[in-house]
Backbone as a printed PyTorch tensor [residue, N CA C, xyz], in Angstrom:
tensor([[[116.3780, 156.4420,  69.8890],
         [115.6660, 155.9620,  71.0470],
         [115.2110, 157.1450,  71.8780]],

        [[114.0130, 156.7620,  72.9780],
         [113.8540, 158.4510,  73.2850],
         [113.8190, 157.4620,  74.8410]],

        [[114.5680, 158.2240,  75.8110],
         [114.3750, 157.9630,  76.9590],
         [113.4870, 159.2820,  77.7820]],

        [[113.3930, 159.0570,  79.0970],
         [112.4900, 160.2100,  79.6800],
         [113.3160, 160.3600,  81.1200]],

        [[113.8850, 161.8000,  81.5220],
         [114.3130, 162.0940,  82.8970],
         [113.7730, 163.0830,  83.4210]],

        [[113.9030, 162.6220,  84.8300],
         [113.4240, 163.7820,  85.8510],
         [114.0960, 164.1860,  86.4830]],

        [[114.1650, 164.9990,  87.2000],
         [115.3740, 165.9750,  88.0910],
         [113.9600, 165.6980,  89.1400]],

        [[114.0690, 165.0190,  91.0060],
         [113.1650, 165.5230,  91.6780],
         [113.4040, 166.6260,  92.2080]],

        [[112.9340, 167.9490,  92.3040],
         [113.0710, 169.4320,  92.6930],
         [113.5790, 168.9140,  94.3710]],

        [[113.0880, 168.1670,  95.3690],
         [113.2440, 167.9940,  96.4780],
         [114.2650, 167.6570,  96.7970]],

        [[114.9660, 166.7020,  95.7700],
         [116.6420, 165.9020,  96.4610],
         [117.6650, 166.8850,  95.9120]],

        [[117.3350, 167.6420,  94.7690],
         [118.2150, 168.7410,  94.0130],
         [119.1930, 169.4950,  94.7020]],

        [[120.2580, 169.4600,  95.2160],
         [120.8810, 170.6170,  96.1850],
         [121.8610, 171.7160,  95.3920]],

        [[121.6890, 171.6900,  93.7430],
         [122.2260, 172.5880,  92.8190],
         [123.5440, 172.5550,  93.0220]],

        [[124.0950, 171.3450,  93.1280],
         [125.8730, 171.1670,  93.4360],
         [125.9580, 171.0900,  91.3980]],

        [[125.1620, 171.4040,  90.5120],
         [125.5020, 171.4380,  89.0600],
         [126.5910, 170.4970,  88.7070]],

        [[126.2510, 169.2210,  88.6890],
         [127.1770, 168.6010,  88.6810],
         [126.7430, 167.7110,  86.8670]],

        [[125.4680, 168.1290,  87.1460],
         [124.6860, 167.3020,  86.3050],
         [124.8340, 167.9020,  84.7690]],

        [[125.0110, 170.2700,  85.1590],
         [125.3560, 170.9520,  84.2580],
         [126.5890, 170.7840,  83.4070]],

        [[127.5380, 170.5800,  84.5160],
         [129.2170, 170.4550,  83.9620],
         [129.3770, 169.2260,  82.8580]],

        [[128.4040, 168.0570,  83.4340],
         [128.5850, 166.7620,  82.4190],
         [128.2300, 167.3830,  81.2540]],

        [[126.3890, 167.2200,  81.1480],
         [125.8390, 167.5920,  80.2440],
         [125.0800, 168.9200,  79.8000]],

        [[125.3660, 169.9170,  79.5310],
         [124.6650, 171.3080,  79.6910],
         [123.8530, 171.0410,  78.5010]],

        [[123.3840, 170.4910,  77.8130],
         [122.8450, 170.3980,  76.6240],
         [121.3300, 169.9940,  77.1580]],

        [[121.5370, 169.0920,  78.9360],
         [120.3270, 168.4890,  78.6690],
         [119.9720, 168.7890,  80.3170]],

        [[120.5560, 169.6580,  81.0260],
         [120.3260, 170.0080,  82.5480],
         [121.0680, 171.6660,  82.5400]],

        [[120.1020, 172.3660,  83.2610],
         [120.6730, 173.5830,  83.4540],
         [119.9380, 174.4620,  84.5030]],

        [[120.7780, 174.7840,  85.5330],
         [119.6940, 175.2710,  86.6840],
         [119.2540, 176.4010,  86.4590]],

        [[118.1590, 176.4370,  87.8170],
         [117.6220, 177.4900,  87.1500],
         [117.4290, 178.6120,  88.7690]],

        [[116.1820, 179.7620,  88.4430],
         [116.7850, 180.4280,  89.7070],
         [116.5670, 180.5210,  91.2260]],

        [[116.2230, 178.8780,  91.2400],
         [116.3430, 178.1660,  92.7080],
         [117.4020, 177.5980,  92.7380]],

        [[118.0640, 177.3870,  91.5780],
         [119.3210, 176.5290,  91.8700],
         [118.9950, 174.7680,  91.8920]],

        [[118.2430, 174.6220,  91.0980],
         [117.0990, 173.2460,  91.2700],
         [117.6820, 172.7790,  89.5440]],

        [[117.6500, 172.0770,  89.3020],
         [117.9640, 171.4990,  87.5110],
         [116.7000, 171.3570,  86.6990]],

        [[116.7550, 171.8480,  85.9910],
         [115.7140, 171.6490,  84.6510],
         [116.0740, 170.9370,  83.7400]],

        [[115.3430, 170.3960,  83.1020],
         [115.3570, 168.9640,  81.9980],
         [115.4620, 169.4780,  80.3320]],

        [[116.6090, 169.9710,  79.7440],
         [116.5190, 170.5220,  78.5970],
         [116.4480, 169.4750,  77.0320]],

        [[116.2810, 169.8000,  76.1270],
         [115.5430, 168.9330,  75.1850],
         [116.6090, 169.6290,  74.2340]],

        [[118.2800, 168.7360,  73.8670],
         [119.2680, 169.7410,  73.5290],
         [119.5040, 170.9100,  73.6110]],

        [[119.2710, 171.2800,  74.8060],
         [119.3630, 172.7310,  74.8470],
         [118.2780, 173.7760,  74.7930]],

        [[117.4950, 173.2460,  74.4920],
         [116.0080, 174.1300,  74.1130],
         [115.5580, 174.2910,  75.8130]],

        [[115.0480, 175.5270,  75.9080],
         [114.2150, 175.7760,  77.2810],
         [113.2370, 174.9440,  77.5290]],

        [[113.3440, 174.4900,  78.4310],
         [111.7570, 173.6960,  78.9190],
         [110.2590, 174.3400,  78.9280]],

        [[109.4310, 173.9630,  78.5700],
         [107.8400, 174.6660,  78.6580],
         [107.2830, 173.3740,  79.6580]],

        [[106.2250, 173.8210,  80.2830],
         [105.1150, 173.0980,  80.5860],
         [106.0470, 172.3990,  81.9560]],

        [[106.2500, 171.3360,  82.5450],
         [107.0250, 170.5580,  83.1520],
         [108.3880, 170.5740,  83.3450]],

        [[108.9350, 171.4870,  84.0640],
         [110.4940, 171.7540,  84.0060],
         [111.2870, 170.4680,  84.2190]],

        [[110.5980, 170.0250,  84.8190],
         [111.9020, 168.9420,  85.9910],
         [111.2780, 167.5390,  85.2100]],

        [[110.5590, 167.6190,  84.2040],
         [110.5600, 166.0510,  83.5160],
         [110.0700, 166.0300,  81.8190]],

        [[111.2620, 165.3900,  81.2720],
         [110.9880, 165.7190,  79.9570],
         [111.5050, 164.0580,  79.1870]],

        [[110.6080, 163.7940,  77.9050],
         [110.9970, 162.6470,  77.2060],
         [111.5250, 163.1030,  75.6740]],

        [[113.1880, 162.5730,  75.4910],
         [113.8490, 163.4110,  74.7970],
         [114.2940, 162.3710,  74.2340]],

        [[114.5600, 162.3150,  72.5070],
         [115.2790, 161.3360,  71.4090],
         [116.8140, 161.2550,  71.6010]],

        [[117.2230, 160.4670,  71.6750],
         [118.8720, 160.6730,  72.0970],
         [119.4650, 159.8100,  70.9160]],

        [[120.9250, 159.6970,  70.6700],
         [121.3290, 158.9210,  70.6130],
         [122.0330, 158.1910,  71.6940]],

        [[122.8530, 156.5790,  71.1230],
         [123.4760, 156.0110,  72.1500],
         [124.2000, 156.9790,  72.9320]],

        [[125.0530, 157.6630,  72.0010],
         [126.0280, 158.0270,  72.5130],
         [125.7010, 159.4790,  73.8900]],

        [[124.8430, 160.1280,  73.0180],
         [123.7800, 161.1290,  74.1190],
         [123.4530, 160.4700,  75.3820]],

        [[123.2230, 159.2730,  75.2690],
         [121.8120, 158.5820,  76.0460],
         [123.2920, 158.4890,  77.2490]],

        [[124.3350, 157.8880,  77.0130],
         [125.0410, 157.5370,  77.5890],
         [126.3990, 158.3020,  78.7990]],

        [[126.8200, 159.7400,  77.9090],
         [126.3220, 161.5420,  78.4720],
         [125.6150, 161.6390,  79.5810]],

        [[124.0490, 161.7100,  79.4400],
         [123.4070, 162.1850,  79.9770],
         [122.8570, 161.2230,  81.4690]],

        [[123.6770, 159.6960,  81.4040],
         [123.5930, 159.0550,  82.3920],
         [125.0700, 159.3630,  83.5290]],

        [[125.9540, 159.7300,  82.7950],
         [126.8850, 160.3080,  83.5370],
         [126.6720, 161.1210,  83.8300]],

        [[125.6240, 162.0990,  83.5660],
         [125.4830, 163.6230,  84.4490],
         [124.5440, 163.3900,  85.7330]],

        [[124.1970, 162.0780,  85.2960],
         [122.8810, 161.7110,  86.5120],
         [123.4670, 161.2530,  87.6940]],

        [[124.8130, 160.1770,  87.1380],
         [125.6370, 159.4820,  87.8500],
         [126.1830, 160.3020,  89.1150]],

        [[126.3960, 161.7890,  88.6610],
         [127.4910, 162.5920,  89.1400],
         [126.4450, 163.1540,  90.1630]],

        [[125.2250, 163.3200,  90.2220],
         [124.6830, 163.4730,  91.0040],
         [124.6130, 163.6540,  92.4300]],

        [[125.4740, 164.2170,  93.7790],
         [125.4310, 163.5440,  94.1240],
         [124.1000, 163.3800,  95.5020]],

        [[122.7270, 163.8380,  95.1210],
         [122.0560, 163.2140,  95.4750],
         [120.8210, 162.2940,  95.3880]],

        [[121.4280, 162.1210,  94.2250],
         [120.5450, 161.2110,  93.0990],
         [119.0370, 161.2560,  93.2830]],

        [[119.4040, 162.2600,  92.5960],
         [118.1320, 163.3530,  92.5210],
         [117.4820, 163.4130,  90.4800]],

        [[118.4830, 162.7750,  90.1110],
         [118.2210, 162.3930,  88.5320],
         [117.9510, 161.2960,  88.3570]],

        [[116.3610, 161.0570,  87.2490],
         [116.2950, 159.5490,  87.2040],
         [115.7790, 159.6260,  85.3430]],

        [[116.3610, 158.1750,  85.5760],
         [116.4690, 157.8690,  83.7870],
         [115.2140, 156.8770,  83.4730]],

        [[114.4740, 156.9130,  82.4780],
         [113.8450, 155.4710,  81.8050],
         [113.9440, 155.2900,  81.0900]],

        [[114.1170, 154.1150,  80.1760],
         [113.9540, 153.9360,  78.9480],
         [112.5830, 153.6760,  77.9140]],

        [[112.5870, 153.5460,  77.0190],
         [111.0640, 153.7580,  76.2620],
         [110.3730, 153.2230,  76.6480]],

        [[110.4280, 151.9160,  77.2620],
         [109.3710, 151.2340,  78.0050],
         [108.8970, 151.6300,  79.4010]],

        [[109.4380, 152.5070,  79.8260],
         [108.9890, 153.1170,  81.2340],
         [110.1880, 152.7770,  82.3590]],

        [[111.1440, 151.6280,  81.9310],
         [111.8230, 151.3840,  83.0870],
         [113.1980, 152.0700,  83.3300]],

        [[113.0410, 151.9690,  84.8230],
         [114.2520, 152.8890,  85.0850],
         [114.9520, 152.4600,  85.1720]],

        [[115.8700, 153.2940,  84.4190],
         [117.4080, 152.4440,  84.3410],
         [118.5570, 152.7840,  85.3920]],

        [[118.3480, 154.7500,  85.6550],
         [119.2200, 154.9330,  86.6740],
         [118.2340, 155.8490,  87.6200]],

        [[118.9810, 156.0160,  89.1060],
         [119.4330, 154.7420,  89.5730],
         [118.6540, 153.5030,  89.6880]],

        [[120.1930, 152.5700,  89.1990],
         [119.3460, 151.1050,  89.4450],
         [118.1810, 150.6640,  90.5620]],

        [[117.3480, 150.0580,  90.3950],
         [116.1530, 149.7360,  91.8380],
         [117.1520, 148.3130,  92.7600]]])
């Protein structure tokens, strides 16, 4: 399944909370702001929003790093566009 997240650069306060969960798929950078990694691979083009193949078990990871957030400043969709976290 490929979901799509964004980090908004504005709510970001680099408390890396998002790194400690998942470093595979968030890793700040040198504002201290989170970037959107694609297993680990550096981001090109769009730092702060990327649509990445996961599995469940990934998919499910990488909502706990969003979770941990704490200014929920990470947002999730699923293939159809809707967001899953945080809930609306």
């Amino acid at each position: 399944m490929k979901i799509t997240i964004k980090v908004d650069p504005e709510l970001c306060i680099g408390a890396a909370s998002c790194v400690t969960i998942a470093p595979e798929t968030f890793q700040l950078n040198e504002e201290n702001k989170a970037w959107v990694l694609d297993h680990g691979q550096s981001p090109e083009g769009n730092k702060y929003e990327r649509v990445i193949e996961v599995s469940e078990e990934e998919k499910e990871n990488i909502l706990l790093g969003a979770q941990s957030c704490p200014t929920l400043a990470v947002f999730i969709y699923n293939e159809e566009g809707k967001q899953i976290f945080p809930e609306l």
